[in-house]
C-alpha positions as CSV (number, residue, x, y, z in Angstrom):
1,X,-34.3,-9.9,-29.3
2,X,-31.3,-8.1,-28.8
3,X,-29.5,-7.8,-25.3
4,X,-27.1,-5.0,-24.2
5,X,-23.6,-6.0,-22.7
6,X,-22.8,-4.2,-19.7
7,X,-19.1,-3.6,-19.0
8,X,-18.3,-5.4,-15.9
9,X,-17.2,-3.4,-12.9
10,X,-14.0,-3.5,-11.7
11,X,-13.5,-3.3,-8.1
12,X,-10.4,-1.3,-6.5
13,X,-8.7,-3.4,-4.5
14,X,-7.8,-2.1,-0.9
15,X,-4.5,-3.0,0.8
16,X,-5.2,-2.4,4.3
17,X,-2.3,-0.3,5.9
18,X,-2.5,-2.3,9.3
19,X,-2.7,-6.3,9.9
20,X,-4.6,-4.9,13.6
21,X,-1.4,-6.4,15.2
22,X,0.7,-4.1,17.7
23,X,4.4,-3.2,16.3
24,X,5.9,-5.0,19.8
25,X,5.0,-7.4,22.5
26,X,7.2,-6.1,25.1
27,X,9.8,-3.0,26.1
28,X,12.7,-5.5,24.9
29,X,11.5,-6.2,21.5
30,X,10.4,-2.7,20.9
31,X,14.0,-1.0,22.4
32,X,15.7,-3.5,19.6
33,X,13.2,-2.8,16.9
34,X,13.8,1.1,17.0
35,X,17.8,0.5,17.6
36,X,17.4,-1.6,14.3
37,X,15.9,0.7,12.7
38,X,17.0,4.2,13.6
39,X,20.5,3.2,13.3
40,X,20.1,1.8,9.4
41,X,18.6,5.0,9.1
42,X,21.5,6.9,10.0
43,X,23.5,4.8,8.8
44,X,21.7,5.4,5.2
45,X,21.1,9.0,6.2
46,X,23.1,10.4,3.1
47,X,21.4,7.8,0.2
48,X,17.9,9.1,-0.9
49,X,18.1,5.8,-2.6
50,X,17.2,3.5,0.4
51,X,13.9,3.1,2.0
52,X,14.0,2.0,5.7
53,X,10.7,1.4,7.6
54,X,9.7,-0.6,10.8
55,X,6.5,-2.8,11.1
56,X,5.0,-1.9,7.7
57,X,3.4,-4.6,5.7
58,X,4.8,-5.5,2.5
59,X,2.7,-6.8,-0.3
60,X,4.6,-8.7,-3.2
61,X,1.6,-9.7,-5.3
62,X,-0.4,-7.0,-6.9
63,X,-4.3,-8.0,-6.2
64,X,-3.6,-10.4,-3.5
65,X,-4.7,-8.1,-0.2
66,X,-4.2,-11.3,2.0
67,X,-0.6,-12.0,1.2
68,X,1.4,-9.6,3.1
69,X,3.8,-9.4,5.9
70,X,5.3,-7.3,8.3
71,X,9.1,-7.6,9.0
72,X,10.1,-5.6,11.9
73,X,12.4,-3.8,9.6
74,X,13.0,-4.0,6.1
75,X,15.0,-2.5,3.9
76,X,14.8,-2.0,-0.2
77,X,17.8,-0.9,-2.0
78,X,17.2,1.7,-5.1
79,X,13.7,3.0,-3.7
80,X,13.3,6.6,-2.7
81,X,12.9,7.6,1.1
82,X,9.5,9.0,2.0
83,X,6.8,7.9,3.7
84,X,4.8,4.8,2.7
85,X,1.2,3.5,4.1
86,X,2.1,0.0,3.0
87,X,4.8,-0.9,0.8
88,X,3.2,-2.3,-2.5
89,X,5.4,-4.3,-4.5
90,X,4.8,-3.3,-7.9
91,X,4.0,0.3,-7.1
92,X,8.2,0.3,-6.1
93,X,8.9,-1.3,-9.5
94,X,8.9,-4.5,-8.6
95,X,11.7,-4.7,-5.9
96,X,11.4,-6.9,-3.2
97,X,12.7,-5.9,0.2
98,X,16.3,-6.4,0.1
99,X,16.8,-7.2,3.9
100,X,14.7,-7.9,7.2
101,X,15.1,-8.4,10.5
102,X,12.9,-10.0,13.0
103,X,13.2,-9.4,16.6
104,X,12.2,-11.8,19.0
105,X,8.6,-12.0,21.6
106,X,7.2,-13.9,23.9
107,X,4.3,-14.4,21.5
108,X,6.2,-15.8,18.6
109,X,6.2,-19.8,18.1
110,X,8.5,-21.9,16.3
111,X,5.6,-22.6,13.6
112,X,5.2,-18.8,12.9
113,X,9.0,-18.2,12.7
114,X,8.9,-21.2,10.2
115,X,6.4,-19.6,8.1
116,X,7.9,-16.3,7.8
117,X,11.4,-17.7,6.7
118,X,9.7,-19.7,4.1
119,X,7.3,-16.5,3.1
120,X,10.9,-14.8,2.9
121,X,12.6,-17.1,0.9
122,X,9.7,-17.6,-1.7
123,X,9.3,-13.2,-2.8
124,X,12.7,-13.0,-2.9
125,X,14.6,-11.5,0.4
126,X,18.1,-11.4,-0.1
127,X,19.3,-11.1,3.7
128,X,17.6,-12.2,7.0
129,X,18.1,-11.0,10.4
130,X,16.4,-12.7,13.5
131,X,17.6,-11.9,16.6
132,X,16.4,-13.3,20.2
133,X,17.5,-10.8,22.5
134,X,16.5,-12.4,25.5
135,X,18.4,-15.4,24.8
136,X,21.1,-13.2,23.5
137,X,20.9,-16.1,20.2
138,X,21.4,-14.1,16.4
139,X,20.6,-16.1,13.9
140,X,21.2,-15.3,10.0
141,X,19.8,-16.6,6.4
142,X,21.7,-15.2,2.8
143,X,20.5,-16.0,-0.4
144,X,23.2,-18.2,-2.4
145,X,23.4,-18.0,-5.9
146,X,22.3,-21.8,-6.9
147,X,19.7,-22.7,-6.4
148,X,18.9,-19.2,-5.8
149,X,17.5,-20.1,-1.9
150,X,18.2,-18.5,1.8
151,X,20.5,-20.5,3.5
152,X,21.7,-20.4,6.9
153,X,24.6,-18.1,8.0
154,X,27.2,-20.8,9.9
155,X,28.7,-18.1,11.9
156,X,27.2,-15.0,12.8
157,X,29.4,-13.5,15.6
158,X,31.6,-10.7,13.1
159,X,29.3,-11.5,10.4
160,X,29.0,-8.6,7.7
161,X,26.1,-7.7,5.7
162,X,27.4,-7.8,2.1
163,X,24.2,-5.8,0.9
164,X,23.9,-3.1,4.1
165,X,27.9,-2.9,5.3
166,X,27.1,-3.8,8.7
167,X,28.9,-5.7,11.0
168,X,27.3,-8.1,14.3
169,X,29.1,-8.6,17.2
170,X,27.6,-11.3,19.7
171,X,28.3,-11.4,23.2
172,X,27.2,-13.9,26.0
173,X,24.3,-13.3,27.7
174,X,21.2,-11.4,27.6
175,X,21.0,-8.8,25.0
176,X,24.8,-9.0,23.9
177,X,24.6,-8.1,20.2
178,X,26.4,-4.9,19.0
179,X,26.0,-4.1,15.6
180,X,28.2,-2.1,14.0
181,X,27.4,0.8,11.2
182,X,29.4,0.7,7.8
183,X,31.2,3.6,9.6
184,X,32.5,1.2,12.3
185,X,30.7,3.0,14.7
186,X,28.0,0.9,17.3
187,X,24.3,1.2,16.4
188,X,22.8,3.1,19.0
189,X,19.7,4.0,21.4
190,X,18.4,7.0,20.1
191,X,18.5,9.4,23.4
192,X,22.3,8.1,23.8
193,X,23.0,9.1,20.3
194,X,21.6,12.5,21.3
195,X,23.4,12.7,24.0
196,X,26.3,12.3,22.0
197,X,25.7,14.3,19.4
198,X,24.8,16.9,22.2
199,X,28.5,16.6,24.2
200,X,29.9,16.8,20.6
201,X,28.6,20.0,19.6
202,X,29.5,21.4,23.4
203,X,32.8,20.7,22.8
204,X,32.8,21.9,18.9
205,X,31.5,25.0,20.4
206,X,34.1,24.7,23.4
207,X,36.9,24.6,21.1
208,X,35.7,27.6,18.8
209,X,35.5,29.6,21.9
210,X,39.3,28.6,22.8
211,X,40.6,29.7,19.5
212,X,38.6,32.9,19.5
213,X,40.0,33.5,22.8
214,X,43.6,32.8,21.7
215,X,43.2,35.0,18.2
216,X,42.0,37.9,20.6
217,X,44.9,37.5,22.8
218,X,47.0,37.4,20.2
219,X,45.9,40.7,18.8
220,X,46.1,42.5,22.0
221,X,49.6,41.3,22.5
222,X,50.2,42.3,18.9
223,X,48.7,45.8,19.6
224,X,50.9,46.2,23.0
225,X,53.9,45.5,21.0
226,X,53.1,47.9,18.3
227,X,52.8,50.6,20.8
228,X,56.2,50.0,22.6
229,X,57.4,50.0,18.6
230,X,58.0,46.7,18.2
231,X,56.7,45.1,14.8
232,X,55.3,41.3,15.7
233,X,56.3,38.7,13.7
């Protein structure tokens, strides 16, 4: 008696797009999260090559919906902007987040912190970030060459990022870091940058409105001269 093979179904695999974990624990972490990130962003604003995104969780392995993480910010070199539900590994040819930073909360534990260095340093991170801003502490990790493993940054305050061009600057006392665009220019709070942005385009506006003024005058002066028959120079 014969028997009839079925083909064996294949189930889809679902990569949830959220771990059920909120992005922040406090105002602190949350302000230095968005600073982070917004100001990579700008900093990045005129490469369509680098994709920026906070609290989104990464998967490296392709079937494996339980082995993710979700940096604060990360940042992969060479993939296009554009919005992402999770970012899946080998769906962004096989490029690893490039960089991540880690903000500090209340909730975190030494264990955890442990575990997510180590997750870091096994898919292949190049550059790692955590910063404490409470204790005001920055702490760094680079990948060396041999054996190929993240190793402590020695000396953070004026470190640059070789990868991202940005420079830290860390003070004493409670949230003292500055960080520095490729530009040279401070990373900062959104509504200040607005503000900024806002004053600049007062004065741009300001000084257009002088030098219409001033060509104006000049032609009526021109005018008055022409009429007492006197050619201006």
């Amino acid at each position: 008696m014969s028997t009839i093979s079925r083909p064996t179904q294949v189930l889809e695999v679902v990569y949830p797009d959220s771990d059920g974990r909120p992005m922040a624990d406090n105002t602190i972490q949350y302000r230095w999260i968005v600073l982070i990130k917004e100001g990579l962003e700008y900093a990045f604003r005129d490469r369509d090559d680098v994709f920026i995104a906070g609290d989104l969780l990464w998967y490296p392995v392709e079937g494996d919906r339980n082995n993710c993480m979700a940096p604060d910010v990360l940042v992969a070199l060479g993939r296009p902007k554009g919005d992402r539900g999770s970012y899946r590994q080998w769906v962004e040819g096989g490029t690893a987040p490039q960089v991540v930073f880690e903000v500090h909360s209340p909730s975190n534990t030494p264990a955890e912190m442990r575990r997510k260095l180590r997750y870091y340093d096994r898919y292949g991170v190049r550059e790692y970030y955590y910063y404490d801003p409470e204790a005001g502490k920055l702490s760094g990790w680079q990948r060396d060459d041999e054996p190929g493993r993240l190793r402590r940054i020695a000396r953070m305050n004026g470190f640059r990022s070789p990868l991202l061009g940005i420079r830290f600057e860390n003070g004493a006392g409670r949230e003292a870091l500055t960080i520095f665009g490729p530009d040279g220019k401070p990373f900062l709070p959104p509504l200040k940058s607005a503000e900024q942005r806002d004053a600049a385009i007062a004065q741009a506006q300001a000084e257009r409105e002088k030098a219409q003024a001033e060509r104006e005058r000049a032609e009526r002066l021109a005018a008055k001269l022409r009429e007492l028959g006197i050619e201006p120079d």
